[in-house]
N, C-alpha and C positions, 0 to 999 in steps of 0.2 A: 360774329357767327352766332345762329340762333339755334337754340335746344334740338328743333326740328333739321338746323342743317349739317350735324353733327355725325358723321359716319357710326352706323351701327357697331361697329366691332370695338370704340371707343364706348360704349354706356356697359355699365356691370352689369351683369347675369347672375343674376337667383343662386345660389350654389342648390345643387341637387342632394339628395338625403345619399348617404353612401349604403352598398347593398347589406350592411352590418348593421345601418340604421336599419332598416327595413327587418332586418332575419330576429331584431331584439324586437319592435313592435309585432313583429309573429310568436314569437314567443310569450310577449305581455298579451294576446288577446289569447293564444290556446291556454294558455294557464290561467285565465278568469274562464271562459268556456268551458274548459272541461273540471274545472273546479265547479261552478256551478251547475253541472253536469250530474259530477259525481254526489250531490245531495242529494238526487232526485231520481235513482237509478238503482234498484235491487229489487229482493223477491217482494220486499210489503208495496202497497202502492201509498207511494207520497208525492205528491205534486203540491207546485204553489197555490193552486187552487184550495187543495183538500185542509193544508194550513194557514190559510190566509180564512176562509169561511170557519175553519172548526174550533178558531179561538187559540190561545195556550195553553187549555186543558185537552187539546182533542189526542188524539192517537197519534197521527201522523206529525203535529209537533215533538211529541214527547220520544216518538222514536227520531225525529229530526237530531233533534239536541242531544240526543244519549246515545246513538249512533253515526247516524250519516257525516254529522261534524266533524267529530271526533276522527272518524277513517279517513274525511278528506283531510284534515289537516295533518292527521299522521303520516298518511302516502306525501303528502308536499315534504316535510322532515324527512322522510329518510331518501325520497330522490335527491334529495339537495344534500343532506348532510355525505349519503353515500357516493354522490357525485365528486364533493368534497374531498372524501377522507381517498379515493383514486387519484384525484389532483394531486395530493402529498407526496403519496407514497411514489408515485413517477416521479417526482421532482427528489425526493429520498434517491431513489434507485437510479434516476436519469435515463430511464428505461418507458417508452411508451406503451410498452404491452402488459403490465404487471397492476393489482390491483387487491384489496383484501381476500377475493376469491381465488386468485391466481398467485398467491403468495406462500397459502398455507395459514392464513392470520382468520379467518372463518373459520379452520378446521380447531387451531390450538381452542381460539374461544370456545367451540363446541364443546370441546374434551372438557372447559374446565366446567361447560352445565354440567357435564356427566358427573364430573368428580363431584360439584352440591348437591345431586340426586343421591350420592353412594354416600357419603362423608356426613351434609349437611342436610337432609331433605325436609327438614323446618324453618329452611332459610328463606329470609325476607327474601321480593324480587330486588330489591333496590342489592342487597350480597350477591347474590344470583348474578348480578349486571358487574359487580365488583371484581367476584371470582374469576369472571370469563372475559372483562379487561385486560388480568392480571394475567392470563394466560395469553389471549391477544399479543398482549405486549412484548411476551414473552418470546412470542410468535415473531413477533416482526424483527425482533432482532436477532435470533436463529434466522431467518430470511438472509437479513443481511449481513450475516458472518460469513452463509455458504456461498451467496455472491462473492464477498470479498473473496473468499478461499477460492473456489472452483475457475480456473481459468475459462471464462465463455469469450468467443472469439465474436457472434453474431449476436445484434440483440436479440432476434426471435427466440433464440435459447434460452434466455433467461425467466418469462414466462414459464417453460417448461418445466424448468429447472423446480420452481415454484409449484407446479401442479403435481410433480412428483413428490417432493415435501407434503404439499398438503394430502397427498393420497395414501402416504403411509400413514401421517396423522390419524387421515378419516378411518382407515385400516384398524387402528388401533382401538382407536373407539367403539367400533364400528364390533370389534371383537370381544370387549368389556361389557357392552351393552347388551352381546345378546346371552354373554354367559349371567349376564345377572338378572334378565328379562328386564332390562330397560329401554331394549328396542325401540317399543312402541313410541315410550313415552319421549324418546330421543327424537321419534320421526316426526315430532310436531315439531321441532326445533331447525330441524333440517329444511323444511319445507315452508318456502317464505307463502302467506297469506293474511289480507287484510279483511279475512271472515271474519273473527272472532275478536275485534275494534272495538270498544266504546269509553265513554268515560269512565273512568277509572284504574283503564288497563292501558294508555296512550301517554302515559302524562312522563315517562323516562326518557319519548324522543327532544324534549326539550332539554336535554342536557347534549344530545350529539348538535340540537341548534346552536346550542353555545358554545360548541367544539366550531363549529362555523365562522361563529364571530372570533372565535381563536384565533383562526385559520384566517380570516382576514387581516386581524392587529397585523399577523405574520406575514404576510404574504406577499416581503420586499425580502425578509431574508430565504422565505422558502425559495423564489426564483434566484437568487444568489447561490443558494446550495444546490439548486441545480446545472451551476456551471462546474462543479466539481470542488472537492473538498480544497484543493491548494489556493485554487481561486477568491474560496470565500476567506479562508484562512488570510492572503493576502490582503482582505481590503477589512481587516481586522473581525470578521464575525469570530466567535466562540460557536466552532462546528461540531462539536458535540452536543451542544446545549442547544442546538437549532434541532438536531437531528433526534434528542429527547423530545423536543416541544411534539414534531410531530409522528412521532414513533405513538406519544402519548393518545393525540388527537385520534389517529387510527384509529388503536385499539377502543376507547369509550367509543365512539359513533358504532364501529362494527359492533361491541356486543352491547350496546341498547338497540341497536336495532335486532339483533340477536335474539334478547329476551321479550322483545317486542311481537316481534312481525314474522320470527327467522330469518333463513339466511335467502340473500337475493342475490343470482351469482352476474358477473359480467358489469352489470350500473355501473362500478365506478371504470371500465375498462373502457366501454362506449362513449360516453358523455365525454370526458375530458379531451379524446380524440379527436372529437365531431367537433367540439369548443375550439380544440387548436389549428385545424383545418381553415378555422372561421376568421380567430382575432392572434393568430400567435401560441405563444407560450409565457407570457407576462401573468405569474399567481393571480396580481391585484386587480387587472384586467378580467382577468378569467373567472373568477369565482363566480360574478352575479351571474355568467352565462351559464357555466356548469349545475349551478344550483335552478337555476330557470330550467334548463335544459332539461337537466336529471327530474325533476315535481312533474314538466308535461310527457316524459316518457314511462312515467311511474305511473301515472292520471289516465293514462292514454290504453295500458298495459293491463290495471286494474279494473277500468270500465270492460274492455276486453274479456275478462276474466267473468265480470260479472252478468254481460249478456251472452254468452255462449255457457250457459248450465248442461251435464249430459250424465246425472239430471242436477248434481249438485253444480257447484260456482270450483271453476277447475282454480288449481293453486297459483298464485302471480309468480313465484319461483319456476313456473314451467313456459309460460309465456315469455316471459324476462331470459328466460334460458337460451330458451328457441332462436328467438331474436336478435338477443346477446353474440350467441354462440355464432353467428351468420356474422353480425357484424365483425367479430374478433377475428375470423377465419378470413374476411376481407382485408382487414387492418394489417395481421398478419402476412398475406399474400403484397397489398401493395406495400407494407414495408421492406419487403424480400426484392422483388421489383425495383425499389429504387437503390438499394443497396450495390444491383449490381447494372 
């Protein structure tokens, strides 16, 4: 019998790309896209043309490289890093509604900028970033005491549970700040934007990048601790020492981004969602999608921000909120949904 007289359903077939191949190559082209986007996009006018003709010395190189850079590379770190640091903390909590925003762990880190404005107000940024760790951290594990403590029967609850912790927090600050007239100087903190980016004032989110790479070494025992604490206790982890590693993680990525950019609320509550809808709940799986994910919804958010001026450039904490808050209210809804 010859090649040609051989029934069709006996010869192999091509295997086709799966639709996860395809939703990551959408991802790798909007994240080149609107990264190169975002160099070429704000009130001055710079295009490749005006830097390619005007040499290294002209204008629009030198604000290229002193800013536009700088802002896109810092919006890709803190989407990814805050993508991230939401990953843990659910796999912490075992809870998929819960995230540095929705924890109270934004609010403590806030408090503790307040405390370097009142205490410290000659402190380096890099103490600034330390203080409001420490606090962070502080945060996350008051989070997770009142869980433990508080009997929540549903998960949508605990979320909640979380935005009321963090509302007392904000409360308090919020009360300190204006008896001391720190207000103002609080509300740049509050209010996440990548206005005020360039080099020199970006260079801390490379430490939440290496919270990242943390986050990956780990990210066989973090999906372990999310089967629950006896579970991983059985297959020998040290569950405390996991549950430090990324108690730790949080907190640095949330307050460099903090003293960075402010606070950006919902990121990490959206992204890891949408991620696990996609590929699962497997950490080491997840990460490059979450961090992919999180940079083109950051990129995406930001440009956003930067073409609708009325008359200034509206703050990405409002758009990210908007957005956020839609998507959470969804998330929330069909988790309630399947539950019953």
């Amino acid at each position: 019998m010859t090649a040609l007289d051989r029934p069709l359903t006996s010869t192999p077939s091509l295997a086709r790309p799966s639709r996860r191949t395809w939703v990551g190559v959408l991802v790798g082209v909007l994240l080149a896209v609107l990264g190169l986007t975002s160099l070429f996009v704000g009130v001055s006018d710079v295009s490749p043309v005006s830097v390619l003709t005007g040499g290294a010395d002209s204008d629009a190189a030198f604000l290229l490289v002193t800013s536009r850079i700088p802002r896109t590379v810092a919006i890709v770190l803190v989407g990814a890093s805050l993508g991230i640091a939401g990953l843990i903390m659910q796999m912490l909590v075992r809870n998929k509604f819960v995230e540095p925003g929705t924890t109270g762990v934004s609010e403590f880190a806030t408090l503790g900028m307040l405390v370097t404005m009142v205490f410290l107000p000659g402190l380096a940024v890099v103490g600034k970033m330390g203080v409001a760790a420490a606090f962070g951290l502080f945060g996350t594990w008051v989070f997770l005491r009142v869980v433990r403590v508080v009997p929540v029967r549903q998960l949508v609850l605990v979320p909640l549970v979380g935005i009321m912790l963090g509302g007392v927090v904000g409360a308090v600050t919020t009360f300190f700040a204006y008896r001391l007239d720190l207000l103002q100087s609080l509300g740049q903190w509050s209010q996440g934007s990548f206005a005020t980016i360039m080099a020199g004032r970006y260079e801390f989110l490379w430490i939440a990048g290496l919270m990242v790479v943390v986050a990956w070494i780990a990210a066989d025992r973090f999906s372990v601790i999310g089967l629950g604490e006896e579970f991983a206790t059985n297959l020998g982890l040290n569950y405390q020492r996991v549950v430090a590693v990324g108690m730790v993680i949080i907190a640095v990525i949330t307050a460099a981004v903090l003293v960075t950019a402010g606070m950006i609320p919902f990121l990490g509550l959206v992204v890891p969602n949408v991620v696990s809808l996609i590929i699962g709940d497997n950490v080491r799986r997840a990460i490059p999608w979450v961090a992919g994910i999180g940079a083109v919804f950051v990129l995406a958010c930001d440009l956003l921000a930067r073409t609708v001026r009325m008359p200034y450039e509206i703050p990405l904490s409002v758009i990210v909120g908007v957005v956020g808050a839609a998507l959470f209210l969804w998330l929330l809804l069909r988790g309630r949904s399947r539950a019953h």
